[in-house]
C-alpha positions as CSV (number, residue, x, y, z in Angstrom):
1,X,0.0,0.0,0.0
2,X,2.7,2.4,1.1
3,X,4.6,1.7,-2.2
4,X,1.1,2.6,-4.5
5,X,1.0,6.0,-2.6
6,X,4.4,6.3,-3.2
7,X,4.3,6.2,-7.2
8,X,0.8,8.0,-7.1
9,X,2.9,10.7,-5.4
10,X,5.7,10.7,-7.9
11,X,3.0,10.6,-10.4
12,X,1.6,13.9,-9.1
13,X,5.1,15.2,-9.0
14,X,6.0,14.8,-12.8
15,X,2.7,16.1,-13.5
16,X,2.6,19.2,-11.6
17,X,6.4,20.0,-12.4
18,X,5.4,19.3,-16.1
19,X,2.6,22.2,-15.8
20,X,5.3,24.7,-14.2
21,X,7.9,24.3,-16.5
22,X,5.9,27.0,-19.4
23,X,5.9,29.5,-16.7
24,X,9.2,29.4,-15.7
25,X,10.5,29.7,-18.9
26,X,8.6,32.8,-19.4
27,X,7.7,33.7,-23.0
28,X,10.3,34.7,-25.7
29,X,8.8,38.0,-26.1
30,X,9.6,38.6,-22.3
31,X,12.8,37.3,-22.7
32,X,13.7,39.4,-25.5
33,X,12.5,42.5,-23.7
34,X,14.1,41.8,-20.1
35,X,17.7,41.0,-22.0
36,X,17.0,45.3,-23.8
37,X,16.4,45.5,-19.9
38,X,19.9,43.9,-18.9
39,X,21.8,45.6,-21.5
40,X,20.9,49.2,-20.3
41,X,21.4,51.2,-17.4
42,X,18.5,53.1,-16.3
43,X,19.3,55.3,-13.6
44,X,15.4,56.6,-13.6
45,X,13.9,53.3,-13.0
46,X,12.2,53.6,-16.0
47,X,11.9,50.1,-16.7
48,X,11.8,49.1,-12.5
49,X,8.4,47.4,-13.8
50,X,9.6,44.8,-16.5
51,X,9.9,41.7,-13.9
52,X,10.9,38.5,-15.3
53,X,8.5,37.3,-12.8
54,X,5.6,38.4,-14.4
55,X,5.6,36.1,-17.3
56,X,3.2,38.4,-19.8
57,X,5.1,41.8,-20.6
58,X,1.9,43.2,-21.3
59,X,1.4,44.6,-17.5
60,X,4.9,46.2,-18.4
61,X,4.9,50.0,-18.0
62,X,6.1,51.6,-22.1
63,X,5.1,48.1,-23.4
64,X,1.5,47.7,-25.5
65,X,0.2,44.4,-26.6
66,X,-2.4,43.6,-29.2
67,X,-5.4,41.7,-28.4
68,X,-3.1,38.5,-28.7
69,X,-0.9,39.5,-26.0
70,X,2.0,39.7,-28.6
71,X,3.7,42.9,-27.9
72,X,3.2,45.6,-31.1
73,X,5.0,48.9,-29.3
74,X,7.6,49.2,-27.3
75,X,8.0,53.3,-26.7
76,X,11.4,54.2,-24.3
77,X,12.4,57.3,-25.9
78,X,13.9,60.1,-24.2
79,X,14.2,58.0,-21.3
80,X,18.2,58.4,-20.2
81,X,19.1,55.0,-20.6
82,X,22.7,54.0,-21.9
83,X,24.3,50.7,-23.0
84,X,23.5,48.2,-26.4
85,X,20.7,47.1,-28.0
86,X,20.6,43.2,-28.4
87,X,20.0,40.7,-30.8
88,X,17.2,39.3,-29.0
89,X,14.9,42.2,-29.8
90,X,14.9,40.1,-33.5
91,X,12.2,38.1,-31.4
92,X,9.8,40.4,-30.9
93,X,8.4,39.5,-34.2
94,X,4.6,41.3,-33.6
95,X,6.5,44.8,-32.5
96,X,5.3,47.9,-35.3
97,X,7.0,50.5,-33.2
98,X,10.4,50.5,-31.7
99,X,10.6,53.7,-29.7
100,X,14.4,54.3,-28.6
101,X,15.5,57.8,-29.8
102,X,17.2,60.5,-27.0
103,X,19.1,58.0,-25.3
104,X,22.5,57.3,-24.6
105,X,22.4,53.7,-26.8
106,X,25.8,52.8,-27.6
107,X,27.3,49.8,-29.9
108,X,25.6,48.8,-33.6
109,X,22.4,48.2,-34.5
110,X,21.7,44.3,-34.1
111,X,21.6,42.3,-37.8
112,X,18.7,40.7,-36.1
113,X,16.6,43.7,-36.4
114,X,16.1,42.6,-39.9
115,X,13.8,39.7,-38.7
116,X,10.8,42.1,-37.2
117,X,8.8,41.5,-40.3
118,X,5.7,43.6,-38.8
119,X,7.6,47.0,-37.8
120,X,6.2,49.8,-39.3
121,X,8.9,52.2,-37.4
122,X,12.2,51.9,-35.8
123,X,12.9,55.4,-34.3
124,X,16.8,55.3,-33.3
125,X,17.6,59.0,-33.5
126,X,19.7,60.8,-31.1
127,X,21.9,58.2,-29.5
128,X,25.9,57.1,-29.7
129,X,25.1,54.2,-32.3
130,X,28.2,53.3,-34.0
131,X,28.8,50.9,-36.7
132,X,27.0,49.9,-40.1
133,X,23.7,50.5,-41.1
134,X,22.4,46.2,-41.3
135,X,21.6,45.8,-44.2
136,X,19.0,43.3,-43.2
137,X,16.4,46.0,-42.8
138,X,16.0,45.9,-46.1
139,X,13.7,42.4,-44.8
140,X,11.4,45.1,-43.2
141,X,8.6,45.3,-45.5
142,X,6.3,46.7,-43.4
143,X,8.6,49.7,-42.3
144,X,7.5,53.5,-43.3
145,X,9.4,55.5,-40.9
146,X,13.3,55.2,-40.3
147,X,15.0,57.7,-38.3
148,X,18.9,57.1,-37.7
149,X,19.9,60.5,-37.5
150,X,22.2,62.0,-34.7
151,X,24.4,58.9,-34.2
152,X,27.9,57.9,-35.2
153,X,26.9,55.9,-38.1
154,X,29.0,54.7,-41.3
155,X,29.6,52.7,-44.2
156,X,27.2,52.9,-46.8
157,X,23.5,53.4,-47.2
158,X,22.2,50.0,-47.7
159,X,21.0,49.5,-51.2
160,X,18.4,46.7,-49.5
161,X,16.3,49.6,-48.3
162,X,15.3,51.2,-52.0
163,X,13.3,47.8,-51.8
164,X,11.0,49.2,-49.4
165,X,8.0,49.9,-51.0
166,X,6.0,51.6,-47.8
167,X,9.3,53.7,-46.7
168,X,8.2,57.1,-46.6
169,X,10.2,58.8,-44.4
170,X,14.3,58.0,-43.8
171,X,16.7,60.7,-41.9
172,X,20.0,59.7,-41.4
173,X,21.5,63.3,-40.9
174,X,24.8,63.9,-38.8
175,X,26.8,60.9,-39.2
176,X,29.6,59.2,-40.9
177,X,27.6,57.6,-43.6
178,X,29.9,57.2,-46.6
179,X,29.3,56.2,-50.2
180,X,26.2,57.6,-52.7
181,X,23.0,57.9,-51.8
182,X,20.3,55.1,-53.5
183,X,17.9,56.9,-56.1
184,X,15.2,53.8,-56.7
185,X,12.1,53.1,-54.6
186,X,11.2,55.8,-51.8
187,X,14.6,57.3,-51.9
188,X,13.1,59.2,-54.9
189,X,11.0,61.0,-52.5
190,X,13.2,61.7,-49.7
191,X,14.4,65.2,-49.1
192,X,17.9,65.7,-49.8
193,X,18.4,67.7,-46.7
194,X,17.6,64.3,-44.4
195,X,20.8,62.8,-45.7
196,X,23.1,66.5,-44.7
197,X,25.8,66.2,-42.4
198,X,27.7,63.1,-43.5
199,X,30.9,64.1,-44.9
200,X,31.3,61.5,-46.8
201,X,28.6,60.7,-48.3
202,X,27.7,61.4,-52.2
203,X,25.6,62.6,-54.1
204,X,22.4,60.2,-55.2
205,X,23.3,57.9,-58.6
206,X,21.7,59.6,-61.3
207,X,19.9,57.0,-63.8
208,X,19.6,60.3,-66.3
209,X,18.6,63.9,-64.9
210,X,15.0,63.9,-65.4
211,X,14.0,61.5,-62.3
212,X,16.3,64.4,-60.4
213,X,15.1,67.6,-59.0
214,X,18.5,70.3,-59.5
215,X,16.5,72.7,-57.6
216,X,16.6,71.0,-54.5
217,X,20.5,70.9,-54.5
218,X,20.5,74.6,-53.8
219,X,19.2,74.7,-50.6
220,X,22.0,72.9,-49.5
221,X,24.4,76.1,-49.3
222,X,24.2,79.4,-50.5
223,X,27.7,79.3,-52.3
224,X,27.8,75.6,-53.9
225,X,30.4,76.5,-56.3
226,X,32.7,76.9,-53.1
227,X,32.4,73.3,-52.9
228,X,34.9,71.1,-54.1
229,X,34.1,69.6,-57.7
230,X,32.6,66.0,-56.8
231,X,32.1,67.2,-52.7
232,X,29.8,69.3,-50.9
233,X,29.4,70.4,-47.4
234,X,28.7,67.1,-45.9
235,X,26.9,65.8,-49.5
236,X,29.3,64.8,-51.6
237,X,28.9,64.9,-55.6
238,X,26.1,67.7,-55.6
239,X,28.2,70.7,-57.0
240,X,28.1,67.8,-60.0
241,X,24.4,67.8,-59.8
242,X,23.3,71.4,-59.5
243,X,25.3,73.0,-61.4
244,X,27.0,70.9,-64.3
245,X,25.8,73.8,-66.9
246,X,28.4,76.6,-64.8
247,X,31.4,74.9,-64.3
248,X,34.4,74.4,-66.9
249,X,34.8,71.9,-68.9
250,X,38.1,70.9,-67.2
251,X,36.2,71.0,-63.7
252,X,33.1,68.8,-65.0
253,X,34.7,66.2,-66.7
254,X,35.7,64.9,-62.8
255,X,32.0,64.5,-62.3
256,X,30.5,61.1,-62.6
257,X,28.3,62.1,-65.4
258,X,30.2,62.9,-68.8
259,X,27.0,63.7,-70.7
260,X,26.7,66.6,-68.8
261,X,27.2,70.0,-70.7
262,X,29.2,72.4,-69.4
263,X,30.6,75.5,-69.6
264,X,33.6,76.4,-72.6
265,X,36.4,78.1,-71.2
C-alpha cells in the first residue's frame, strides 16, 4: 500500500512540475525585452516594472500588446538609458513600433533587427550608435518610418532599403555615412536635406537627370560653387548635380556624369 502512494505521489510530482515548467521559462517576447532590460542602465527606473517574474510583458509599463498579447510597441524614448541594444529584440516578431531615440544607446544596430517583419517604425535617432547601417532591414517590408539620424553611423547606405515599397520617411542626418546615396524606390521621395551632415557621403546615382530635382541641390548652401568639384558640405557629388551647366569643362569632366554639358572656357 505504502509503495502505491508512493508512485501515485511521484506521479503527481512529474505532473505538476510538467505544468510549471511553461511558466518558468517565461515567454520569448519577455525574454527578448528583459535582456533590452539587462543591456541598459536606467538610472530613472524607467523600466523598474519589466519583472521576469511576471511572465506576460503586457502589465509592463512603455510596453503595448495587441489583443493576442503579442507585444506591437515598445515606446522608451527620451528615457536616459545607456548601453546596447541586443539581438534578442529580432524576437519580438509582432512589434510595429520601436521607440528608442534620446538615449545614450551605444554599440551597432543588431543584424537581427532585420527579422521584425511587422515593424512599421524603428525610431533610433539621437543616441551614440556606432557601426553599419544592417543591411537586413531591407527584410522590413512593413517599415515607413526610419529615423537614424544624430548617431555615429558609417559605411554605406544600404541598397536593401530602396526595396522598401512603404518607406516614406528616412533621416539619417549627422553621421559618418559614406558612399552615394540610393535613387530607386522611396529614396526618390526623400528630401535631400535628411541625408546633410555626413561628410562623406555622395551625391544620389543619377539613372539620367529627369527622375532628379537640380533645384533642390540649392538649398543645400548658399555658395555651392565653393564646394569642391565632386564634394559638398557634408553631401558629396552635388556641385556635380546642381550646377553641371556653370562649371568648366576641365572642372566637369571629374563628375561622374560625362554627358553633362558644361561650360567652354
Amino acid at each position: 500500500m505504502a509503495g502505491r502512494d508512493f508512485l501515485v505521489f511521484l506521479a503527481l510530482t512529474v505532473v505538476s512540475s510538467s505544468l510549471v515548467l511553461p511558466k518558468a521559462r517565461g515567454n520569448s517576447e519577455g525574454d527578448a525585452l528583459y535582456a533590452l532590460r539587462r543591456s541598459l542602465s536606467d538610472p530613472d527606473n524607467v523600466l523598474q516594472s519589466w519583472d521576469p517574474n511576471l511572465v506576460n510583458p503586457c502589465t509592463w509599463f512603455h510596453v503595448t500588446c495587441n489583443q493576442d498579447n503579442h507585444v506591437t510597441r515598445v515606446d522608451l524614448g527620451n528615457s536616459n538609458l545607456s548601453g546596447h541594444l541586443v539581438p534578442e529584440l529580432g524576437k519580438l516578431e509582432h512589434l510595429q513600433y520601436l521607440e528608442l531615440y534620446k538615449n545614450n544607446i551605444q554599440g551597432e544596430i543588431p543584424a537581427e533587427l532585420g527579422n521584425l517583419k511587422s515593424l512599421i517604425s524603428l525610431d533610433l535617432y539621437n543616441n551614440n550608435i556606432s557601426g553599419r547601417i544592417p543591411p537586413s532591414l531591407g527584410n522590413l517590408k512593413s517599415l515607413v518610418f526610419l529615423r537614424l539620424n544624430d548617431n555615429q553611423l558609417n559605411g554605406p547606405i544600404p541598397r536593401a532599403l530602396a526595396s522598401i515599397s512603404s518607406l516614406k520617411v528616412v533621416d539619417v542626418t549627422n553621421n559618418n555615412l559614406c558612399g552615394t546615396i540610393p535613387s530607386t524606390g522611396p529614396f526618390e521621395h526623400i528630401p535631400l536635406n535628411n541625408f546633410e551632415n555626413n561628410p562623406r557621403l555622395e551625391g544620389p546615382e543619377l539613372q539620367g537627370l529627369a527622375i532628379y530635382d537640380t533645384n533642390c541641390c540649392t538649398k543645400l548652401d548658399t555658395n555651392p560653387m565653393a564646394w569642391p568639384v565632386g564634394r559638398s558640405a557634408g553631401l558629396g557629388g552635388l556641385p556635380c548635380i546642381a550646377n553641371h551647366d556653370k562649371l568648366p569643362c576641365s572642372e566637369a569632366s571629374k563628375c561622374s556624369e560625362s554627358k553633362w554639358h558644361c561650360k567652354r572656357d
